[in-house]
C-alpha positions in Angstrom: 12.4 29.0 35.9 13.2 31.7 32.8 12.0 34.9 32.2 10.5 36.8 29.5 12.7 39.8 28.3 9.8 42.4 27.5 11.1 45.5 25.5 9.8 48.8 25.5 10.5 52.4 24.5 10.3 53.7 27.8 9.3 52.8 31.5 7.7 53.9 33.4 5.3 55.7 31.2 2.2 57.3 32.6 0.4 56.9 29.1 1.5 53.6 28.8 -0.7 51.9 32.0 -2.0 49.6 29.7 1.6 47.9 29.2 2.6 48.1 33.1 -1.4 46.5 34.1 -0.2 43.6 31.1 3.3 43.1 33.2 1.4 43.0 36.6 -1.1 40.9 35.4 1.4 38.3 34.1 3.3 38.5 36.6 -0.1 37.1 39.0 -0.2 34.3 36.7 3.5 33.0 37.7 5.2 34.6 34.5 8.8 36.0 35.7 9.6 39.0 33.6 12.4 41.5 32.8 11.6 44.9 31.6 14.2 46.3 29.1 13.7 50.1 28.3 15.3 51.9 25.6 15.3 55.1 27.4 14.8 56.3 30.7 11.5 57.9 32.3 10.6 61.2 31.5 7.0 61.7 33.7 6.8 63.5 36.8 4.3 60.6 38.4 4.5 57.3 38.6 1.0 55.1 38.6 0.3 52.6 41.7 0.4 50.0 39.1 4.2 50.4 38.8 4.5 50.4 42.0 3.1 46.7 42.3 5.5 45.6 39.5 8.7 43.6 40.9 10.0 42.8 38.0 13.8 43.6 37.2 14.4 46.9 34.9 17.2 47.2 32.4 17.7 50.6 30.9 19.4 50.2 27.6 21.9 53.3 26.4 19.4 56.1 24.4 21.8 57.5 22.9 25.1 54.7 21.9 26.9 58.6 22.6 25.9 57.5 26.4 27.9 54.8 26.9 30.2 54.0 24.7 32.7 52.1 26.1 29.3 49.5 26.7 28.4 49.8 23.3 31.7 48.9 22.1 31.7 45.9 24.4 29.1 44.5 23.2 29.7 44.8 19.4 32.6 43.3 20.0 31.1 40.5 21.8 28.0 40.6 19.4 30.7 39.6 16.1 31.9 36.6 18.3 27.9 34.7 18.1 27.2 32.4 15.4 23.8 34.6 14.8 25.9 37.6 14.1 26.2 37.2 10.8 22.4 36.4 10.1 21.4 39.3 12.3 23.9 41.5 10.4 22.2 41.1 7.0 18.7 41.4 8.6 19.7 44.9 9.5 21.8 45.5 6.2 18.7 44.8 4.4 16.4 47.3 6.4 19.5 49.8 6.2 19.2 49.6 2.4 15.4 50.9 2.8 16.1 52.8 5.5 19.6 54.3 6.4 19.6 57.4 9.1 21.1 57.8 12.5 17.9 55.9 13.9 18.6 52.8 12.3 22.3 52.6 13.5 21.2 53.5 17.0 18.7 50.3 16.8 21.7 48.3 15.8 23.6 49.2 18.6 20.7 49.2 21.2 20.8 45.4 19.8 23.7 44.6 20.6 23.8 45.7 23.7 20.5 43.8 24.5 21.8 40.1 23.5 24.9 41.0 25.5 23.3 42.1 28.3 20.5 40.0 28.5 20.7 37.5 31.6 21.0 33.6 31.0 17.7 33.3 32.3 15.8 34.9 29.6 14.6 32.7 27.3 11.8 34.9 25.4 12.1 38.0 23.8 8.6 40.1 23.6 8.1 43.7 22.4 5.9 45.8 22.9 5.3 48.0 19.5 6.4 47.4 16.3 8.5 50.1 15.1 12.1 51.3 17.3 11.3 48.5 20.2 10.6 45.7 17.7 14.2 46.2 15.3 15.9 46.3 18.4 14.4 43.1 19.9 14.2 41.6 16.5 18.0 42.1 15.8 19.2 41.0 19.6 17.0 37.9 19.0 19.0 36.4 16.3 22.2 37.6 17.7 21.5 35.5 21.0 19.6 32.9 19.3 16.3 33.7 20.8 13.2 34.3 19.3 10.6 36.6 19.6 6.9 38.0 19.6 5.6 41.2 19.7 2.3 43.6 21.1 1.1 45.6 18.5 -0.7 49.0 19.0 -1.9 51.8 17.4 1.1 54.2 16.3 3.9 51.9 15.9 1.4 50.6 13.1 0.1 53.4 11.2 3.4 55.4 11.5 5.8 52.3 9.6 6.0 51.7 5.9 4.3 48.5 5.0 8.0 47.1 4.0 8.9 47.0 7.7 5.5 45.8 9.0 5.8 42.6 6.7 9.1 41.8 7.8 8.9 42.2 11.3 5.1 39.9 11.0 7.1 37.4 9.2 9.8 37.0 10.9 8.4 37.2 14.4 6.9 33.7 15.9 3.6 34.9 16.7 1.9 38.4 17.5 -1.2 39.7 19.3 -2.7 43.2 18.6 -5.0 45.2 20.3 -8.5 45.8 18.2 -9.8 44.0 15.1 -9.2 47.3 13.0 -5.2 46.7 13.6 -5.7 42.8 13.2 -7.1 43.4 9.4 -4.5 45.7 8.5 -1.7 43.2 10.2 -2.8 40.4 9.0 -3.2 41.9 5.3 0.5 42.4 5.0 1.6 39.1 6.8 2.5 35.7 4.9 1.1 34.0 7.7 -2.0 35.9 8.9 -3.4 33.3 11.3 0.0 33.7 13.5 -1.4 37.2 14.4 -4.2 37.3 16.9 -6.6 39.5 18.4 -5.9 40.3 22.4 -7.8 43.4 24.0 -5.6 45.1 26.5 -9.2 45.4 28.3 -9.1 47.4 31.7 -8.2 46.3 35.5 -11.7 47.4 36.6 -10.4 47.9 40.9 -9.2 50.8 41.0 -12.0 52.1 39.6 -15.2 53.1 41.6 -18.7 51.9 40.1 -21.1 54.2 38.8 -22.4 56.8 41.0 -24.8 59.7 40.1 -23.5 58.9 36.0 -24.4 62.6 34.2 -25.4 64.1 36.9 -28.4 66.8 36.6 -26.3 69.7 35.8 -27.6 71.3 31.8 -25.5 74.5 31.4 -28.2 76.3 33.0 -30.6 76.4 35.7 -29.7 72.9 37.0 -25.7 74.5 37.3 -22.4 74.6 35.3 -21.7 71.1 33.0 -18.1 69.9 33.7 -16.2 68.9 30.5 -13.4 66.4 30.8 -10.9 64.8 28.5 -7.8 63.2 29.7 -4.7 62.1 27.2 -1.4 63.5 25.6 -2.0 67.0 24.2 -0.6 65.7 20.2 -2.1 66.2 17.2 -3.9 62.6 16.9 -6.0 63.8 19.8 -7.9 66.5 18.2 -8.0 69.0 20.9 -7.2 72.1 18.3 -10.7 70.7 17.2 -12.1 70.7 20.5 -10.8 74.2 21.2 -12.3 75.6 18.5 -15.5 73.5 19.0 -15.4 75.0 22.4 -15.4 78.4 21.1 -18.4 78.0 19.0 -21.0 77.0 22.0 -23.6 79.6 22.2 -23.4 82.0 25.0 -26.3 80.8 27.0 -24.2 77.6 28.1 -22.7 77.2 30.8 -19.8 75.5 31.2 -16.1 74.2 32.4 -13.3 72.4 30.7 -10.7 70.7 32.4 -7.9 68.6 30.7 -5.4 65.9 31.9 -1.9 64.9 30.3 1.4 66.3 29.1 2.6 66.5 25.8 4.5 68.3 23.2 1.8 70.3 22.1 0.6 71.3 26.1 1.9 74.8 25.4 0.3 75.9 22.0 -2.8 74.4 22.7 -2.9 76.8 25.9 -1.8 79.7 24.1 -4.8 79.1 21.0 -7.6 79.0 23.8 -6.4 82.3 25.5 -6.5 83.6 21.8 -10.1 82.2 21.4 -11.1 83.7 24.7 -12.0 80.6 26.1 -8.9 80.4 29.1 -11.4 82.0 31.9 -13.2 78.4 31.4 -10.5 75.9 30.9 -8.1 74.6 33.7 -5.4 72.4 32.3 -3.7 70.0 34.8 -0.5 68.5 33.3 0.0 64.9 33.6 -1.7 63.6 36.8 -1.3 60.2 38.3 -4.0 58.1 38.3 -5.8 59.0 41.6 -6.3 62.6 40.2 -7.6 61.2 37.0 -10.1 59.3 38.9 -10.5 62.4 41.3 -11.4 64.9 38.2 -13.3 61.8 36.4 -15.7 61.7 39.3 -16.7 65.5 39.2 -17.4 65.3 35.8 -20.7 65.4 33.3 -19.0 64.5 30.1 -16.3 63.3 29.0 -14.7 64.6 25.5 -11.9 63.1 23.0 -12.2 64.1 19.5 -9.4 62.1 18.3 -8.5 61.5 14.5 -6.1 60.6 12.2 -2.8 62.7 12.2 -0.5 64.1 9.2 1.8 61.2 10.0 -0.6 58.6 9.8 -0.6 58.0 14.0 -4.0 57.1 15.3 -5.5 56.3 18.2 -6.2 52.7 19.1 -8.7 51.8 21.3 -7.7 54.5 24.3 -7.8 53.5 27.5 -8.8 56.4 28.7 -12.2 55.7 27.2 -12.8 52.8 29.0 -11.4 54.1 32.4 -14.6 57.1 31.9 -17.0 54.4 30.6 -15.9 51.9 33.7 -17.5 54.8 36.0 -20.8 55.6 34.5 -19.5 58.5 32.5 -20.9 59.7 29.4 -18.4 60.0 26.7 -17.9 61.9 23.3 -15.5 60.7 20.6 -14.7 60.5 17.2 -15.9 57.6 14.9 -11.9 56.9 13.8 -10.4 54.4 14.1 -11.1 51.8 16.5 -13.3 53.6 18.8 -16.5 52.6 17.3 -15.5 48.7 18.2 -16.0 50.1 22.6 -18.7 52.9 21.4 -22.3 52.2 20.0 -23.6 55.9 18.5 -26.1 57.1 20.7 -26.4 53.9 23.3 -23.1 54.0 24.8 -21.5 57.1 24.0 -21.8 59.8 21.0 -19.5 59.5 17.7 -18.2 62.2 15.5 -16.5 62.4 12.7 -13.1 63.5 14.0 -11.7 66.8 12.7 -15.6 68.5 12.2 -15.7 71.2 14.5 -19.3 72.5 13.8 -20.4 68.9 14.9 -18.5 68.6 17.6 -19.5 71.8 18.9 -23.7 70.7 18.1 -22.9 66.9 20.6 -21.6 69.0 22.9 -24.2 71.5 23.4 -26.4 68.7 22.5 -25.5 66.4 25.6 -24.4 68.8 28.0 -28.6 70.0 28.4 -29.6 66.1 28.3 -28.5 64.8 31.7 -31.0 62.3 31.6 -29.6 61.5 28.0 -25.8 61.3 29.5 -26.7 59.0 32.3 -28.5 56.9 30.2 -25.5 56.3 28.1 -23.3 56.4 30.9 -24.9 53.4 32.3 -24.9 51.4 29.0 -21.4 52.0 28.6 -20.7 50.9 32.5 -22.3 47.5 32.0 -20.9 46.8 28.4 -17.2 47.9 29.1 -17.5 46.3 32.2 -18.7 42.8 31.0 -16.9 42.8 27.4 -13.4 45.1 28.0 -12.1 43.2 31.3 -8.5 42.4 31.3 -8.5 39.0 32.8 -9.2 37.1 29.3 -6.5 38.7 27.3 -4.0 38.3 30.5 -5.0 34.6 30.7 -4.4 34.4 27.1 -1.2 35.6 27.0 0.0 33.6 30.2 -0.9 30.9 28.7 1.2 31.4 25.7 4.3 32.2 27.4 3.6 28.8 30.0 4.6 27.1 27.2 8.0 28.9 26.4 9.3 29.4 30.3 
């Protein structure tokens, strides 16, 4: 039987379990795989979930400076294919919108690919649709394949429209992840209808029901309210927004922040709450694998991410994260941006803010954190919809079903 080459930017990634639960899940249904990274692994934890994975990995050069003497090889075979020439003046063309260093690495990542990719492989599918998609998208047409893609949140908000178009048109089908990205995809596609709607959705098992959701603690005489967000510290997640929000909560509160996840901003966003006096209350964690993010989940009262739209255009798109808090009965805070408000009803299950207003974010917080009744109430909600609605099985079955038909 063939495989599926799937392409991604890195693995494995601990923000990316959404992509490894996909793999495993297709992998139940009878779908052989091989995972082709463009770089190698940068996290300090792996998540069970790549654990279960037994898929091949193939690490393609970051860098075309890492291996060159492989690089080389594979040009050289790469001029030898009858696509060469067709793949060629694909990447000619995008050159003449786009010509830096990136675009020649992606060439040469290509290359490498459609030499390197096993017999076997009859599919080509790529997660994202920015560095990952031109380097499947070139390989393709060298090996005469052809390709799909996954589409998320910042590979879509963070490429010029003339990419997008091109990739949608030239790729033989596509899912995305939330209706929000659908519009927008579909908008700038020739054909639209070739571009569906999948939900990533959430493997529900690792997760433990609802227990005690909100707890009875109010800031005050029923004990200290435990604040919890868990994602990359980078600008799209708003926590310079939380901070500050933090530091506006009136002095008769009590409370206790404790943050999950890595990122390039991990530092500075330390540094601004010691300046805002808040670093007696805050406990920042690092990235954690999943058992600790479940672990901290379960001791908390309220979960916080105040994400919104960053300078570059990257957004969130529906964060799994989210739907991991909901999945246990926790009440959660986020920003109406985005696709968020497609997994969050204001007020029924969860709270929306507009992202980026501080003074309202700081009012919901002080707000919910002395309504435990209020929190477990939405807590609940959220349990039972994202638990009924946001499963993973339907979008897996989906998928497999589509790649049946290619293997």
């Amino acid at each position: 039987m063939s495989r599926i080459a799937v392409i991604v930017k890195g693995y494995p990634r601990l923000s990316e379990t959404f992509i490894a639960q996909e793999i495993l899940g297709l992998e139940r249904r009878g779908i052989p795989q091989l995972i082709v990274a463009l770089r190698k692994p940068y996290d300090p934890f792996i998540h069970d979930v790549h654990r279960q994975i037994s898929a091949d990995v193939l690490y393609l050069p970051e860098y075309l400076k890492d291996d060159p003497q492989r690089v080389a090889r594979a040009r050289r075979w790469a001029k030898e294919q009858p696509g060469y020439e067709a793949a060629r003046a694909l990447f000619e063309a995008d050159k003449a919108h786009e010509n830096n260093a990136a675009r020649h690495r992606r060439w040469g990542q290509a290359c490498v690919l459609a030499h390197d990719l096993p017999q076997d492989v009859s599919w080509i599918h790529t997660h994202y649709l920015h560095a990952p998609c031109s380097v499947a998208r070139y390989a393709a047409h060298i090996s005469g394949r052809r390709w799909s893609f996954s589409a998320h949140a910042k590979d879509i908000w963070t490429s010029p429209e003339w990419d997008l178009a091109t990739k949608l048109d030239d790729a033989s089908w596509g899912v995305t992840c939330t209706s929000l990205n659908l519009d927008y995809l579909r908008s700038l596609a020739s054909e639209p209808e070739k571009i569906e709607l999948v939900y990533h959705g959430l493997d529900f098992s690792p997760f433990p029901k609802p227990h005690n959701p909100g707890s009875r603690h109010d800031g005050g005489a029923n004990g200290q309210v435990r604040l919890v967000s868990v994602g990359r510290a980078v600008e799209k997640k708003g926590y310079d927004d939380l901070l500050h929000a933090l530091a506006r909560l009136p002095d008769d509160l009590d409370w206790h922040f404790d943050h999950v996840g890595g990122g390039e901003l991990a530092a500075d966003l330390k540094a601004l709450g010691e300046r805002l006096g808040l670093a007696p209350r805050i406990a920042w964690h690092g990235a954690q694998p999943r058992d600790k993010v479940i672990a901290t989940l379960s001791q908390a009262d309220l979960f916080v991410l105040p994400s919104k739209i960053a300078k570059s255009g990257d957004r969130d798109g529906l964060p799994n994260v989210l739907m991991e808090a909901q999945a246990m009965g926790l009440c959660c805070l986020a920003s109406d941006v985005s696709a968020i408000p497609e997994l969050i009803t204001h007020e029924q299950t969860g709270y929306l803010v507009k992202p980026g207003d501080r003074k309202q974010l700081a009012e919901a917080i002080d707000k919910l954190a002395r309504a435990p009744q209020d929190r477990a109430r939405m807590g609940l909600a959220a349990a039972a919809h994202v638990r009924a609605e946001f499963s993973t099985e339907p979008g897996l079955d989906r998928l497999a079903d589509r790649f049946r038909k290619l293997l």
